[in-house]
C-alpha positions as CSV (number, residue, x, y, z in Angstrom):
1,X,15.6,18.4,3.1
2,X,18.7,16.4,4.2
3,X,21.2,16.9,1.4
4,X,23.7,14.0,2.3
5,X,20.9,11.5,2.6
6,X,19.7,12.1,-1.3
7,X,23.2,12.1,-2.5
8,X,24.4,9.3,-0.8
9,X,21.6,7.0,-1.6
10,X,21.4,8.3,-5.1
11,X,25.1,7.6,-5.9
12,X,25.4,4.2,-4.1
13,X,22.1,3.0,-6.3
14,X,23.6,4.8,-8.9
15,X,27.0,3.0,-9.2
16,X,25.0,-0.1,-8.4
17,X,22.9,0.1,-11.4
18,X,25.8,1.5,-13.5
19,X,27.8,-2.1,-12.6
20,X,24.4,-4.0,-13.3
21,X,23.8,-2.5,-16.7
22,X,27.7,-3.0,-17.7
23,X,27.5,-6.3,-16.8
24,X,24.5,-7.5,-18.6
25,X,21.1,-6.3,-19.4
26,X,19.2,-4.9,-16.4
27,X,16.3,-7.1,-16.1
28,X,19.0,-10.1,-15.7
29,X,19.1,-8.8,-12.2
30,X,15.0,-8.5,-11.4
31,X,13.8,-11.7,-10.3
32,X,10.3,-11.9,-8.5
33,X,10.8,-15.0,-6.5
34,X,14.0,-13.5,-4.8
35,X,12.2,-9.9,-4.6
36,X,9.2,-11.7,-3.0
37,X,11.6,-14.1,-0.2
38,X,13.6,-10.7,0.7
39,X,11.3,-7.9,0.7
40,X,8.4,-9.8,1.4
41,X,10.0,-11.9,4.6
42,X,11.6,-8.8,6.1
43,X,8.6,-7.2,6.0
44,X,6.7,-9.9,7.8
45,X,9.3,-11.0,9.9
46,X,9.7,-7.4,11.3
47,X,6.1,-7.6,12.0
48,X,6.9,-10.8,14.2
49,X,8.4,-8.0,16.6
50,X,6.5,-5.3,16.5
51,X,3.1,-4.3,17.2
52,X,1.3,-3.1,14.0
53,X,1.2,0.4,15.6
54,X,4.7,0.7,16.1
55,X,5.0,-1.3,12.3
56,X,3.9,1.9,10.8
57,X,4.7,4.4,12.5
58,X,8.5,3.6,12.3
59,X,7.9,4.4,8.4
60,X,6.2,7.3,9.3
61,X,9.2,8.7,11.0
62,X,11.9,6.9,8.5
63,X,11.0,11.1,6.9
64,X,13.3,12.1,9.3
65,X,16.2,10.6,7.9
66,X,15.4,12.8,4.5
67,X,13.5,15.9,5.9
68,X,14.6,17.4,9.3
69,X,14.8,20.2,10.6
70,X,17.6,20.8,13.4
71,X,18.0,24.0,15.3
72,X,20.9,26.4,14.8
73,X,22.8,25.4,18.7
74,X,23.9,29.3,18.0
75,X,20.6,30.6,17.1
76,X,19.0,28.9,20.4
77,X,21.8,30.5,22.5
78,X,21.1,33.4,21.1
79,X,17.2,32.9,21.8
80,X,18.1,32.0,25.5
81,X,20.4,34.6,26.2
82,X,17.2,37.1,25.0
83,X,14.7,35.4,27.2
84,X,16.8,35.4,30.2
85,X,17.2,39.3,29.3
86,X,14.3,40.3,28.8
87,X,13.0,37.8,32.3
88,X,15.6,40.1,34.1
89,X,14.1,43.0,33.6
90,X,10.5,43.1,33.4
91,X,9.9,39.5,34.8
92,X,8.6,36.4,33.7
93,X,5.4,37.8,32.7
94,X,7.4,39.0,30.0
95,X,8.0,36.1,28.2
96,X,4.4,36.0,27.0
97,X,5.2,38.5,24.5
98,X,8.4,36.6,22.9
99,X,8.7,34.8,19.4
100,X,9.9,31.3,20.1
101,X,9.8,28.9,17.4
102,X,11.0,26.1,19.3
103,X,8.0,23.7,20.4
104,X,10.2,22.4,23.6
105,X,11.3,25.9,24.8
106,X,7.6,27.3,24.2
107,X,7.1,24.8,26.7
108,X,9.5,25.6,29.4
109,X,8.6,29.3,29.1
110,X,4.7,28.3,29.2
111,X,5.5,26.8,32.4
112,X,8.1,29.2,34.0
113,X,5.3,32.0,33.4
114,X,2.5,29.8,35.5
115,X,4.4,29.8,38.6
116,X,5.5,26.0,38.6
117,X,8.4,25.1,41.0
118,X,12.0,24.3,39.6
119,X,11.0,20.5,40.6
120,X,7.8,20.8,38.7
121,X,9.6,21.8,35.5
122,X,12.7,20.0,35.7
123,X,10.9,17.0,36.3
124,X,8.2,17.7,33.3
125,X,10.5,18.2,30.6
126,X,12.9,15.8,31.7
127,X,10.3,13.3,31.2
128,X,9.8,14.8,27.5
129,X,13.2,14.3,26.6
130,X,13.2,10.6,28.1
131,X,10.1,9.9,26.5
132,X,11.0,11.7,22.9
133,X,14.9,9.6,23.1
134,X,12.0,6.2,23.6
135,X,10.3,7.4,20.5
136,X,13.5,7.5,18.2
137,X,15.4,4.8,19.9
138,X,12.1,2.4,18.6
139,X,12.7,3.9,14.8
140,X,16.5,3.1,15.4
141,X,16.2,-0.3,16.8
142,X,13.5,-1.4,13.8
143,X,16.1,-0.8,10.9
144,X,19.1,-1.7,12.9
145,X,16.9,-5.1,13.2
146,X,15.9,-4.7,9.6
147,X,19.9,-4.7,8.5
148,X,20.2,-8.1,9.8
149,X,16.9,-9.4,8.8
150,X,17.2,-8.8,5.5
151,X,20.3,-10.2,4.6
152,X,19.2,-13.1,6.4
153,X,16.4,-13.5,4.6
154,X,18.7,-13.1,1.5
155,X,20.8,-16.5,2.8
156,X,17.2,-18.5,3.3
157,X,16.6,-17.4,-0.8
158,X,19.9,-18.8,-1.7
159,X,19.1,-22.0,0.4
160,X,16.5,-22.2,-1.3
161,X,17.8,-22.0,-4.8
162,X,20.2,-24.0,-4.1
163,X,18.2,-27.0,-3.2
164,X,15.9,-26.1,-6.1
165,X,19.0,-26.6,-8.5
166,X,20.6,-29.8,-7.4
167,X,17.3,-31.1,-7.1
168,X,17.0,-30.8,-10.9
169,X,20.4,-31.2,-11.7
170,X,19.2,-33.8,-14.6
171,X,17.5,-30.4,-16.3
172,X,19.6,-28.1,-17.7
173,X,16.9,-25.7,-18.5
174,X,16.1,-25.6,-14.8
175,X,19.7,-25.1,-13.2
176,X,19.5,-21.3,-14.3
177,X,16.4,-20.0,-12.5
178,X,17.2,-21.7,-9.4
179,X,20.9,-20.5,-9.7
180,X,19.4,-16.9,-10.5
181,X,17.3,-17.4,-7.2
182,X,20.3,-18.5,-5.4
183,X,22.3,-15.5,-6.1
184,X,19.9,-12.4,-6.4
185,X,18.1,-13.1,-3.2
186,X,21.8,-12.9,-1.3
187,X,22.4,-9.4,-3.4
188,X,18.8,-8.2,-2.2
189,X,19.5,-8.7,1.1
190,X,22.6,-7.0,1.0
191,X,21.3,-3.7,-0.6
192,X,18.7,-3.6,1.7
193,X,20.5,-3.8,4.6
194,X,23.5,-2.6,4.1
195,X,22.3,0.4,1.9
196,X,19.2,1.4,3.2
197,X,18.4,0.0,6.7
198,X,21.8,0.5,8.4
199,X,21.8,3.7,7.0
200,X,19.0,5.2,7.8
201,X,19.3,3.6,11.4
202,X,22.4,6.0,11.4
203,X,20.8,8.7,10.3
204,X,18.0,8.5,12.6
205,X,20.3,8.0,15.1
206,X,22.3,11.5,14.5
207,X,18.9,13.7,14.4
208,X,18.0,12.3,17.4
209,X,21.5,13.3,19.1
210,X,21.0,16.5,17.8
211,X,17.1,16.9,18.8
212,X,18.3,15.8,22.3
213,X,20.9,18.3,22.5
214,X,18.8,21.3,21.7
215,X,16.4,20.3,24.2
216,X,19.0,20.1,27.2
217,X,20.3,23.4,26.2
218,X,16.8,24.8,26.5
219,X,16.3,22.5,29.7
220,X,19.3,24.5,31.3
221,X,18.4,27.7,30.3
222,X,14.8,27.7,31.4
223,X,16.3,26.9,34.9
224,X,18.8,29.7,34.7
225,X,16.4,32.2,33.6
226,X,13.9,31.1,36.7
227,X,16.6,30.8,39.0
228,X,17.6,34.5,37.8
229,X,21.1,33.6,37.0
230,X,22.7,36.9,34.6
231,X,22.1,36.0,30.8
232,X,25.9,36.1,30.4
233,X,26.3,33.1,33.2
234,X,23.4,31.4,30.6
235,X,25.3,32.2,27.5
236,X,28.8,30.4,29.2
237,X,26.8,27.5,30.0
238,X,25.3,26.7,26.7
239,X,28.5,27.4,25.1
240,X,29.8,24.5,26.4
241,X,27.8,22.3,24.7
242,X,29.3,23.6,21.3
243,X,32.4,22.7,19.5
244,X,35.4,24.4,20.6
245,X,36.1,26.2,17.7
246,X,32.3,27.9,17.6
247,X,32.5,29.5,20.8
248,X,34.2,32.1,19.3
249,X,31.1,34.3,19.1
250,X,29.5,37.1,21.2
251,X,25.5,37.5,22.2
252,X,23.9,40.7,22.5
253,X,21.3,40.6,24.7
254,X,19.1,43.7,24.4
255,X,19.1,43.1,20.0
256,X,18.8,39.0,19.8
């Protein structure tokens, strides 16, 4: 569960809310016309540009943004440098017996223990990575997109409350729905873009930096380990794709 994600959603609504219920009684600020033009339009608007498979499925994979699990950069060296070991001394056939809890890397190793070619497997999981950066780009690109729609979809709400108030300027009783229209459909907007689409979009957009990097780390160290480079020329390489300051660490081979 992504700790940062709850808490910062949970205190933004929660200040939000705490402002609303200071300022006047909540249900002052829940207004089904407005709820129906913002949440409603987005909704069908984003349809507009998507296919109804991709629709849903970006909701299936807005889960990531909350529960995610990333892999330890260290713990994969770690897992590398032990492959490459234990490939160095009894062979690739060896690999068969190892614990790998990495979906990607149980990949590589399926295919480095076939016999396919360094094109063969370069190529193949290459393609997975390109295909797998499509898949979260979509989810990114949809709430991006939503971010702007919905706010936009706020301004068409306040539009139209605002024609619907000077249109009945003679009624007093009338001026305050429409006004109430005009104003909550613009603040509806903005919390849903600004508080939940653009976030997530960033969010999504972080686990799939990470996912990526794992996966070229394991990339590189399948083709070290097949073309037999020493698991301590494996371990340098990876290192480098960690911060500076967590480099500082040393892998033993035989015991990872």
């Amino acid at each position: 569960m992504d700790l940062a994600t709850l808490v910062g959603l949970a205190g933004g609504f929660g200040l939000v809310f705490m402002a609303m219920a200071q300022s006047a009684e909540f249900m002052t600020f829940v207004n089904p016309p407005s709820l129906m033009i913002v949440v409603g339009g987005s909704v069908f608007i984003m349809m507009v540009r998507y296919s109804m498979g991709q629709f849903f499925k970006v909701f299936a994979t807005m889960a990531k943004a909350f529960a995610f699990k990333v892999e330890d950069p260290v713990s994969v060296i770690e897992l590398c440098v032990s492959l490459a070991d234990a490939a160095r001394r009894n062979g690739f056939l060896a690999l068969q017996e190892a614990e790998i809890n990495i979906p990607f890397m149980q990949k590589a190793v399926d295919m480095l223990v076939d016999g396919h070619n360094a094109d063969v497997v370069t190529q193949t999981l290459e393609q997975d990575i390109e295909l797998t950066t499509e898949r979260h780009s979509l989810c990114i690109s949809f709430f991006k997109k939503l971010g702007d729609v919905a706010p936009a979809m706020g301004m068409i709400g306040t539009l139209i409350g605002l024609v619907g108030m000077l249109a009945n300027m003679d009624d007093p009783k009338a001026i305050g729905p429409a006004m109430a229209v005009a104003l909550l459909t613009t603040m509806y907007g903005s919390i849903i873009g600004n508080m939940i689409a653009l976030p997530v979009a960033d969010k999504l957009e972080l686990r799939m930096n990470e996912e990526i990097l794992i996966r070229q780390m394991c990339l590189e160290a399948i083709l070290g380990i097949q073309d037999g480079l020493n698991p301590r020329v494996i371990e340098s390489f990876l290192k480098n794709y960690l911060n500076e300051k967590k480099r500082e660490f040393d892998v033993d081979a035989e015991g990872a």
